[in-house]
C-alpha positions in Angstrom: 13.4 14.9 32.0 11.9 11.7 33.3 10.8 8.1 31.3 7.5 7.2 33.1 6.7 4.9 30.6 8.2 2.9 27.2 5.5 0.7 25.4 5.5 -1.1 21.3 5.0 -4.1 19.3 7.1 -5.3 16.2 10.6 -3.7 17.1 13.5 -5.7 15.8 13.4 -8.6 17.6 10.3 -7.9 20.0 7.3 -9.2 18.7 4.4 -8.5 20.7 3.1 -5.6 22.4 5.5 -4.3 25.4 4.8 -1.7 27.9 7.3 -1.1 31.2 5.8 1.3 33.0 8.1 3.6 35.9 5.3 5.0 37.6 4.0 1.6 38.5 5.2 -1.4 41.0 7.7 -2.6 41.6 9.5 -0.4 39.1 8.4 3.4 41.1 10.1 2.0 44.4 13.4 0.9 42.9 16.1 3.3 43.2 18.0 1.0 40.2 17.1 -2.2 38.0 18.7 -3.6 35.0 17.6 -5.1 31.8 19.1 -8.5 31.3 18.2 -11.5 28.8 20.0 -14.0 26.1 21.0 -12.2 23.3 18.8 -11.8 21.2 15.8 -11.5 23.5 15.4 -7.8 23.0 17.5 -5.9 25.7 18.7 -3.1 23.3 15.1 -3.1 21.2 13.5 -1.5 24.5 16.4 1.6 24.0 15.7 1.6 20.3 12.1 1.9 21.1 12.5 5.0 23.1 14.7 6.6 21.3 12.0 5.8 17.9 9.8 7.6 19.9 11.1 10.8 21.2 13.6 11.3 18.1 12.9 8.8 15.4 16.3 7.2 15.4 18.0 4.5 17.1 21.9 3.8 18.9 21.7 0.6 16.5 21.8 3.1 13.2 24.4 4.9 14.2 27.0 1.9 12.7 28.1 1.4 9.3 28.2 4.0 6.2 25.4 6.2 4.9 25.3 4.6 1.7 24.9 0.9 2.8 21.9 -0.6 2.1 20.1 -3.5 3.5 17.4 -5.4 1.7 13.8 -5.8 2.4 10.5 -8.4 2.1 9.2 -6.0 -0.5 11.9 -6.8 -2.9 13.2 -2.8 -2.7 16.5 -2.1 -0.9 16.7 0.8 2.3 19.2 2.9 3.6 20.8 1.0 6.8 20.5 4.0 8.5 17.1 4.1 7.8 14.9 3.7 10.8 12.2 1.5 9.1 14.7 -1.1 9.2 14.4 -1.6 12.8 10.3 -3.2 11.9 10.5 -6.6 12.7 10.9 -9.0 10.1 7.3 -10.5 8.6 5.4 -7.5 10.4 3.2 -5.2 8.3 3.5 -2.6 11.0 4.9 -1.5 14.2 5.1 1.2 16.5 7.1 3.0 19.8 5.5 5.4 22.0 7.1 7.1 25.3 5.2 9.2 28.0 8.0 11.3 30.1 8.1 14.6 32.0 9.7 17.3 30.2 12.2 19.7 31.9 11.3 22.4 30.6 7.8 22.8 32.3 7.4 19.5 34.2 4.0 18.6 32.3 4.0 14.9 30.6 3.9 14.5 27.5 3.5 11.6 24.7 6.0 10.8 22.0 4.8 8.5 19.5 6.7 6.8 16.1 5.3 4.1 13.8 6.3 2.5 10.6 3.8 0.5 8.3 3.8 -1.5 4.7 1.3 -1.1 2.2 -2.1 -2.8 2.4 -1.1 -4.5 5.6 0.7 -7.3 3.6 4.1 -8.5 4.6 6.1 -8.1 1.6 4.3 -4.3 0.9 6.4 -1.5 0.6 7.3 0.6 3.2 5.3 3.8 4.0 6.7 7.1 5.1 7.2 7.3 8.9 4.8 8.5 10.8 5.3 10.5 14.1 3.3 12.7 16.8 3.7 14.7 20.5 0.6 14.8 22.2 0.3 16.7 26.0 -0.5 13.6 27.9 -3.3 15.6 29.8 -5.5 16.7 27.4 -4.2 14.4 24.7 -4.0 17.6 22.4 -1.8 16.7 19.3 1.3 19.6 19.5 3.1 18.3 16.2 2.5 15.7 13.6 5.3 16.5 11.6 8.6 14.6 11.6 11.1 17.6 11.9 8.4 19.6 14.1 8.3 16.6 16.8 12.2 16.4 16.9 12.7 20.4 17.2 9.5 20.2 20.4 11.6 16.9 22.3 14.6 18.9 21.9 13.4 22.1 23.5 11.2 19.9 26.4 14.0 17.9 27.3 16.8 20.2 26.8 18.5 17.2 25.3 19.4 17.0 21.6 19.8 13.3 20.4 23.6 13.0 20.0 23.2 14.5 23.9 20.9 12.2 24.7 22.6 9.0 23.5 26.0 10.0 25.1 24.2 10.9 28.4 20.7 9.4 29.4 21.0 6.3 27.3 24.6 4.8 27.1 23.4 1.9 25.5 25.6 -1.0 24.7 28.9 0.2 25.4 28.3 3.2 24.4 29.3 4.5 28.0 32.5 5.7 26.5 31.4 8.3 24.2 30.7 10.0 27.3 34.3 9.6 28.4 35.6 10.5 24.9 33.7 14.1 25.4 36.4 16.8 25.6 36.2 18.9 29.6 33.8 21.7 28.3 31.6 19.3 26.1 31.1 16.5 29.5 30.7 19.4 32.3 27.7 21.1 29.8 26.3 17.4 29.1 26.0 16.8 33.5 24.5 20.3 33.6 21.6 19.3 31.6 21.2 15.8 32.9 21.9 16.5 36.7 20.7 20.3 36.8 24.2 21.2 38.6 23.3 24.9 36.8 21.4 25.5 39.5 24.2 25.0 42.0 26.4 27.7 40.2 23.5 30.3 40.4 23.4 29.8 43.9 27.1 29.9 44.4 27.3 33.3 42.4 24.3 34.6 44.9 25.8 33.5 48.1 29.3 35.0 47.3 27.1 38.4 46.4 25.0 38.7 49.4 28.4 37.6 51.6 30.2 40.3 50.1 27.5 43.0 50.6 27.5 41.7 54.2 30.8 42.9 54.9 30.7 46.0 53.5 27.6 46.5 56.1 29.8 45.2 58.7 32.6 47.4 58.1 30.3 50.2 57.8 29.1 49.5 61.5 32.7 48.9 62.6 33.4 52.5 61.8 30.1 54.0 63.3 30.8 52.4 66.3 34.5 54.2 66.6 32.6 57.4 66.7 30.5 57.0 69.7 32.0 56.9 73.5 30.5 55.1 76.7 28.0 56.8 79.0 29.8 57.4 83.0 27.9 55.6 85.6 26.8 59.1 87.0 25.2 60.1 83.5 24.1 56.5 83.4 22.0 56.9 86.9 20.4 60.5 85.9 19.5 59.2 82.7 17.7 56.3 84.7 16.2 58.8 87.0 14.9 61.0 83.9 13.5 57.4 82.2 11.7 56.4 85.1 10.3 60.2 86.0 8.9 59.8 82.2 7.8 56.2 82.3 5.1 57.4 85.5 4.3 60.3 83.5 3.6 58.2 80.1 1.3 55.9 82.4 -0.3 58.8 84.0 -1.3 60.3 80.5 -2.5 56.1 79.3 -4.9 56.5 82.3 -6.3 59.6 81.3 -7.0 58.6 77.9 -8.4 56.1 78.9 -10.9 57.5 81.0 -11.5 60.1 77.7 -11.9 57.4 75.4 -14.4 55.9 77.6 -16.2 59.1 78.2 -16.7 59.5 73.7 -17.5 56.0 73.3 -20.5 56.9 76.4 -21.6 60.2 74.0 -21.3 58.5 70.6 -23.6 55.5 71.7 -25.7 58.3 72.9 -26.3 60.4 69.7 -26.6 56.9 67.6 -29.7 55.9 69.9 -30.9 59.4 68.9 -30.6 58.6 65.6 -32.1 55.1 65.8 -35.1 56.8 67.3 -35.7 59.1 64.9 -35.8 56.7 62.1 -38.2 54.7 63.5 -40.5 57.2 64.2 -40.0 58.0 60.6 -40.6 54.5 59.7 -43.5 54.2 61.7 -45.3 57.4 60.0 -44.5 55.5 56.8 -46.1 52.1 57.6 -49.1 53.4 59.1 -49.7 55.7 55.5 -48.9 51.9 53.7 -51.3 50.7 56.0 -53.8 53.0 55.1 -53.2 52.8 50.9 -53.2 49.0 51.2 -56.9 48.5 52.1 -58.2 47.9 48.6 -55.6 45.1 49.0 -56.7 43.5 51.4 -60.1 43.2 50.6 -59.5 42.0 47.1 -57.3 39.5 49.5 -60.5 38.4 51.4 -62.2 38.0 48.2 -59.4 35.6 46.9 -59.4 33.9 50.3 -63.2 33.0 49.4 -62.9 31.6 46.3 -59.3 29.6 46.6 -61.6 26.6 47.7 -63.1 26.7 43.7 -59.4 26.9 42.4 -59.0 23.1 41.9 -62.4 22.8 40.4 -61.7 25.3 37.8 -58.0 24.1 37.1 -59.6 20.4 36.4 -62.5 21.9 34.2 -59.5 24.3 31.9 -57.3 21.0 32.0 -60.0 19.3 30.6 -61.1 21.7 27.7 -57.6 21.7 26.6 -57.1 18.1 26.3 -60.8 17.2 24.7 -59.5 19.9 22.2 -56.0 18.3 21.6 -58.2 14.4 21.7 -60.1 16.1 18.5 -57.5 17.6 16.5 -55.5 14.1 17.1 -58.4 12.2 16.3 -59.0 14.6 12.9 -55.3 13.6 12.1 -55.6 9.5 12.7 -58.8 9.9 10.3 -56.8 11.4 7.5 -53.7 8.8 7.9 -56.5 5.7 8.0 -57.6 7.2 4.7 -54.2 7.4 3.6 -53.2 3.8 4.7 -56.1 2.1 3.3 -55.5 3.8 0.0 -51.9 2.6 0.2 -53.0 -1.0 1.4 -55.1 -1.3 -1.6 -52.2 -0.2 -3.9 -50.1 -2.9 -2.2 -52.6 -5.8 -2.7 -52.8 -4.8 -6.2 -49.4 -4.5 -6.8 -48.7 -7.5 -4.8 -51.2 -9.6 -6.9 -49.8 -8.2 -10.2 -46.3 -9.0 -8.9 -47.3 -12.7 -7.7 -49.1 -13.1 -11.0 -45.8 -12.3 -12.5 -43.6 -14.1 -10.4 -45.3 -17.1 -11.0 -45.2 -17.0 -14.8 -41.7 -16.5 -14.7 -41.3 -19.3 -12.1 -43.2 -21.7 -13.9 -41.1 -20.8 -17.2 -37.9 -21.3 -15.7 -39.2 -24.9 -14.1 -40.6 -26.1 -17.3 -37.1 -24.9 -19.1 -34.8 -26.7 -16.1 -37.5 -30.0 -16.8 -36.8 -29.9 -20.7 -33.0 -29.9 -20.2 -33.3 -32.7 -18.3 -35.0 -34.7 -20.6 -33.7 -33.8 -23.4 -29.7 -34.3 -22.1 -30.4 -35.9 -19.4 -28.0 -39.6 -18.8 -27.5 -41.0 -21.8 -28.0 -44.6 -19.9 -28.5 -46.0 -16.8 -25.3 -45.3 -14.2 -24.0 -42.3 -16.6 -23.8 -38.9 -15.9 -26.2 -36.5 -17.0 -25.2 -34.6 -20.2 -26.1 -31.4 -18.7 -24.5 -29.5 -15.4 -25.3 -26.4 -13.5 -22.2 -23.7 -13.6 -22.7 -23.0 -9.5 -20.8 -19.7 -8.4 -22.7 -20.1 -5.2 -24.0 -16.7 -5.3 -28.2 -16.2 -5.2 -29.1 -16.7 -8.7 -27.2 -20.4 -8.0 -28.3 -21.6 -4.9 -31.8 -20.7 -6.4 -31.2 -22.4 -9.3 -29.7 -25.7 -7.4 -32.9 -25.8 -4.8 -34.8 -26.0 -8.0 -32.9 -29.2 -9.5 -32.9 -30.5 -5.7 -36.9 -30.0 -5.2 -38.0 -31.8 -8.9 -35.3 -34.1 -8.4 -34.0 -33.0 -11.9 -31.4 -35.7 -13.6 -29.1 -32.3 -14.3 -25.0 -32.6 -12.4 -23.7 -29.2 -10.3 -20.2 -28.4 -10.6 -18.2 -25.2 -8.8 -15.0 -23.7 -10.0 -13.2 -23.6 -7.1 -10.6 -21.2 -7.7 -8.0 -21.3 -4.5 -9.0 -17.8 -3.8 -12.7 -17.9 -2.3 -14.1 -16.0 0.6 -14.0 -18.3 3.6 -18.2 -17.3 3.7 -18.3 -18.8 0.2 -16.0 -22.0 1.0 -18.6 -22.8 3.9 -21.8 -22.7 1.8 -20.2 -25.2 -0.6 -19.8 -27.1 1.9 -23.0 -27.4 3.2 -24.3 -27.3 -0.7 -22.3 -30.6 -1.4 -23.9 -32.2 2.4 -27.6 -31.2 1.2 -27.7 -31.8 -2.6 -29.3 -34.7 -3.8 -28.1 -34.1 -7.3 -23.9 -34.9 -6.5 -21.7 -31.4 -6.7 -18.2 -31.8 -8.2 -15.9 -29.2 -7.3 -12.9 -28.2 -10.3 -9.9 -26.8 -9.2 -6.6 -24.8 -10.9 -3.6 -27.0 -11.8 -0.8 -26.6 -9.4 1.5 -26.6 -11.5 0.3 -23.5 -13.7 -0.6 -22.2 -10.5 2.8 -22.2 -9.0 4.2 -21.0 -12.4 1.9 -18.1 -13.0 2.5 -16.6 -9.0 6.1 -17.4 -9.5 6.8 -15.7 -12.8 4.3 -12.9 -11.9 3.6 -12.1 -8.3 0.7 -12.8 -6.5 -0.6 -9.5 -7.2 -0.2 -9.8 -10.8 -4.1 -9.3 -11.9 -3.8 -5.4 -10.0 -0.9 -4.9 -12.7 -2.7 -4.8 -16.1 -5.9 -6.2 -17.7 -4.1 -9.0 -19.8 -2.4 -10.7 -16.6 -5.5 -10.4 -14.9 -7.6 -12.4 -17.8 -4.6 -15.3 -17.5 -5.3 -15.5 -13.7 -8.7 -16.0 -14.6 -8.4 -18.4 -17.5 -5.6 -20.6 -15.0 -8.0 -20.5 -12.0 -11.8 -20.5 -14.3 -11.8 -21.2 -18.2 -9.1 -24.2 -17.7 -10.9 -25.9 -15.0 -14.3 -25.2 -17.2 -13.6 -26.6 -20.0 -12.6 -29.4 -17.8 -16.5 -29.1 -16.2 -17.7 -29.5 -19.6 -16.2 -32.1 -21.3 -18.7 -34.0 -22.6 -21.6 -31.8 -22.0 -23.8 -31.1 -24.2 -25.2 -28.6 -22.3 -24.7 -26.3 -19.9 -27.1 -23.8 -17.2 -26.1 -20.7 -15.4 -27.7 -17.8 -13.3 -27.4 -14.9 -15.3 -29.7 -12.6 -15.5 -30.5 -9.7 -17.9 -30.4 -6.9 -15.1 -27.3 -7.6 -13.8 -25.0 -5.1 -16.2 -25.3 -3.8 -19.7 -23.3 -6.4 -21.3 -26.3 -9.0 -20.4 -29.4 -7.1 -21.6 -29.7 -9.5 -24.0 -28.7 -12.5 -22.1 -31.6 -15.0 -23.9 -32.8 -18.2 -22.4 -31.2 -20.9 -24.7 -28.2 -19.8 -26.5 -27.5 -22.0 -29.5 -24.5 -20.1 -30.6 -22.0 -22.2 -29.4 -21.7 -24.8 -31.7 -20.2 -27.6 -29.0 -22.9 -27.1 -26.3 -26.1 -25.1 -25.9 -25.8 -22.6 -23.2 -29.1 -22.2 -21.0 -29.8 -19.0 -18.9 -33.7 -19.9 -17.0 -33.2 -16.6 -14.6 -32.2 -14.6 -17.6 -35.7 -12.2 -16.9 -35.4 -12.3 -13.4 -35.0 -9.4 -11.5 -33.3 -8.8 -7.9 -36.5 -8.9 -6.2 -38.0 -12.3 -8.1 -34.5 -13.9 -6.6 -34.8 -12.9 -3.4 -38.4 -13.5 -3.0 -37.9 -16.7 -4.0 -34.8 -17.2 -1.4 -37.7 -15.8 1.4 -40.2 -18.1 0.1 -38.4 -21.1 0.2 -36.0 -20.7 2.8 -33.0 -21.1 0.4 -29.8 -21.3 1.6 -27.2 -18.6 0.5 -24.1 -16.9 1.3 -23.7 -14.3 3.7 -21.3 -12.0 1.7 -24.9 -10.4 0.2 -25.2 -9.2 3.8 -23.1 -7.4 3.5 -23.4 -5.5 0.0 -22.1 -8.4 -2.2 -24.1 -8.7 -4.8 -22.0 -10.2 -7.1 -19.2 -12.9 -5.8 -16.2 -14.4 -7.4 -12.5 -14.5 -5.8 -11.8 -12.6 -2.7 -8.6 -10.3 -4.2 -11.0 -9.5 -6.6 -14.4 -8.4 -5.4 -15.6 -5.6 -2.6 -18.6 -4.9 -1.3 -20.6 -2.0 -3.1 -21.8 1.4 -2.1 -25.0 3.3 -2.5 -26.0 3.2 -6.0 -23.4 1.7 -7.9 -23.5 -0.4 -10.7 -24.6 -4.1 -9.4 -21.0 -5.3 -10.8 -19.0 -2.5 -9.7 -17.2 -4.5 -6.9 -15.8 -7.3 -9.4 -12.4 -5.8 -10.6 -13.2 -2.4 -9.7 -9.6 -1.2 -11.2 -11.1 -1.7 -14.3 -12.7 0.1 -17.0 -16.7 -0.6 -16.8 -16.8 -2.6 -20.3 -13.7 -5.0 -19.3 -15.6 -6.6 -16.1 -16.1 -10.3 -17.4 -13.5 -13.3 -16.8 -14.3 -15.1 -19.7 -17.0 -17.9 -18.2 -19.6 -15.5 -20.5 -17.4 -14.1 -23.5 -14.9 -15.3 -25.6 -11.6 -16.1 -24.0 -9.0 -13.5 -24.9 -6.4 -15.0 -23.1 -4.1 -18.7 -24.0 
């Protein structure tokens, strides 16, 4: 076999992507090269990475007992034998891959391993290898199974691993498990690295053919014991006789020569003969043709005549056939006019009921936003108001803070930022906080319970069970809420009655809190009214609705929707339908 090429990323102590390719300078002109470097800088992870690749195991394995273990990031413990261990500390995945020509055909082929931890994190668990052999010419996938790709490198390279790490590789002082190999064992091993097989074959051949050789020989020797030498009389009449025949032979070349000559003469002859005959026959033939085709040509002369009108009558069928087409297309524009102008009228009524609408509904929520802040607005002169906008910074908010900004209501804006927003969402409260005229304060987790909470139960804790999600939530929301509200006496959000089942009857002052009234002026909104009113007035908003977020809260928490799903189904989708709320809207079931 032959390594053309060794490429990776993320084994043991390499860390980028690597590729050394044979078939390129300067490496295809050098007869020998070495691979040197301070320890450490990766000298035995390029053998490790080749032999990943063709058999999914590594010289650096081979040490220590089956049993040891060695820990990992995920906080399991692996086999040291186990060839994930090789993945570079702090990667989520990495990958060897070899092209080389096999020995048993001499095509190339592709040999491919790669190791992986869940959900690309760093401290995921390990996933089962995964390993392929392509043919590097058609890049046709020959086996995709672990023990399938092994058994195919063996039988292309003729080389089992043990073979191939005592032979080809002899990494790290490994050269003397070659020595240690018993006379049998090391003679095979240079047979299938060096091809000296053939050189036996073609020993055994030549001490065949040498032998069969001198049994000819000896068979000649003994003919020639049987015959005696001619005298020089017999030789001289014997020369005589040879020359006597020699004059005859050329006498006889002549005369066939001349007879040759004298056929050829006769058979050019009688094929003349023939030639005429058939073309007095073909002549007879043509002049009956001749005779049968004068209808033909006088319908000919006829054509002749009128070819001139040709164009004429082409233009004049051209014509018919696109005055005909003009009218059938013009037929089918009439009917669509009808059918537009029917449908435009539909749309301007619809379009004036829904503006009608609209505007009662944005009049409603103006005069509600206005009342609030009069009736809990600053208590005096240089206080805050009494009454604050809850501002998740999805559409419903920004809709609802461009209303406070445009009347230039005395109501404060607050966001819950929870340490775990979408960079999209981080960015729009930034520009929120540079064009509000009403001041936004931004609430934020306590470190300290924080800290606690990831320490005690993983970062992932909220994927784990319902209850630890709803702490996250009060740690990172109701804490820092209740903080928000401290001396409010009221409160406004955006939510709306459409937006799940658990909020039909969302109504627009809830007095059922008996520390604050709770004020909902989008509550009979719909989708539409929020987003017209986003087009209208050019209303900043986050870009995560681009892109099929219709709801937003904390990034480990919220994906984008598909095709007809609930409008909440991307906030904690691992959940049952009737659990989706943090607690901003419901009782708190968590302390």
């Amino acid at each position: 076999m032959r390594i053309l090429s060794i490429s990776g990323q993320n084994i043991a102590s390499l860390s980028d992507r690597f590729e050394i390719d044979f078939t390129a300078a300067p490496l295809n002109g050098a007869g020998l090269f070495a691979i040197t470097g301070e320890t450490g800088a990766g000298k035995s992870s390029i053998l490790d990475a080749m032999c990943l690749a063709l058999y999914g195991d590594a010289p650096r394995l081979a040490t220590g007992a089956s049993s040891d273990e060695v820990p990992d990031p995920s906080g399991d413990a692996i086999k040291a034998k186990d060839a994930r261990a090789i993945l570079r500390r702090g990667a989520v995945q990495g990958w060897a891959e070899v092209r080389f020509t096999a020995s048993l055909d001499g095509q190339d082929y592709i040999a491919r391993w790669q190791a992986r931890r869940a959900r690309d994190r760093a401290d995921g668990k390990l996933q089962n290898v995964s390993r392929s052999l392509a043919r590097a010419a058609d890049q046709q996938v020959l086996a995709s199974q672990t023990t399938a790709v092994t058994e195919q490198v063996v039988t292309l390279t003729c080389l089992t691993y043990e073979e191939f790490r005592r032979t080809v590789l002899l990494a790290q002082g490994d050269f003397d498990a070659f020595l240690r190999a018993d006379t049998n064992e090391r003679a095979g091993l240079l047979e299938k690295v060096t091809g000296t097989g053939l050189y036996r074959a073609v020993s055994t051949r030549v001490f065949e053919r040498t032998e069969a050789a001198r049994q000819v020989h000896d068979g000649l020797t003994l003919r020639r014991g049987e015959h005696r030498l001619l005298s020089e009389e017999e030789q001289t009449a014997l020369a005589a006789e040879s020359a006597a025949l020699v004059a005859e032979n050329a006498a006889a070349i002549a005369e066939r020569t001349k007879l040759q000559a004298d056929m050829e003469r006769h058979a050019r002859h009688a094929e003349a003969a023939r030639q005429v005959d058939l073309a007095a026959g073909m002549e007879s033939a043509a002049l009956v043709g001749l005779a049968a085709a004068v209808p033909q040509r006088e319908r000919l002369a006829l054509i002749d005549r009128a070819d001139p009108l040709r164009p004429l009558w082409t233009r004049a069928k051209e014509a018919t056939a696109r005055m005909a087409a003009a009218t059938a297309t013009l037929e089918t524009k009439r009917g669509r006019r009808s059918e537009a102008e029917a449908r435009a009228e539909e749309l301007r009524e619809a379009a004036t009921l829904f503006s009608a609408d609209f505007a009662a509904k944005l009049a409603e929520t103006t005069a509600l936003l206005e009342q609030a802040a009069h009736d809990y607005g600053a208590a005096a002169p240089g206080e805050p108001p009494r009454v604050t906008l809850a501002c998740s910074l999805g559409a419903e908010d920004m809709v609802l803070a461009h209303l406070i900004n445009q009347h230039q209501l005395d109501i404060g804006i607050f966001v819950l930022e929870t340490g775990q927003l979408h960079p999209e969402t981080l960015a729009l409260l930034e520009r929120l906080k540079a064009s509000s005229r009403a001041p936004v304060q931004v609430f934020t987790p306590i470190t300290e319970a924080t800290v606690e909470f990831v320490t005690r139960e993983g970062r992932d804790a909220m994927f784990k069970s319902i209850t630890l999600r709803k702490a996250c939530c009060h740690i990172r929301k109701m804490e820092p809420l209740e903080r928000a509200l401290a001396g409010k006496a009221a409160w406004i959000t955006g939510l709306r009655r459409e937006q799940s089942g658990t909020r039909a009857e969302v109504p627009l002052t809830d007095t059922s809190d008996a520390t604050r009234v709770k004020l909902n002026p989008l509550a009979q909104w719909s989708w539409g009214d929020v987003w017209y009113f986003i087009g209208q007035n050019q209303v900043d908003y986050n870009p995560l609705h681009d892109q099929f977020y219709p709801s937003i809260g904390c990034a480990p928490c919220t994906r984008a929707i598909s095709l007809g799903e609930d409008f909440r189904a991307g906030r904690w989708w691992w959940e049952e339908e009737t659990a989706k709320e943090c607690g901003l809207h419901v009782k708190a079931d968590v302390h």
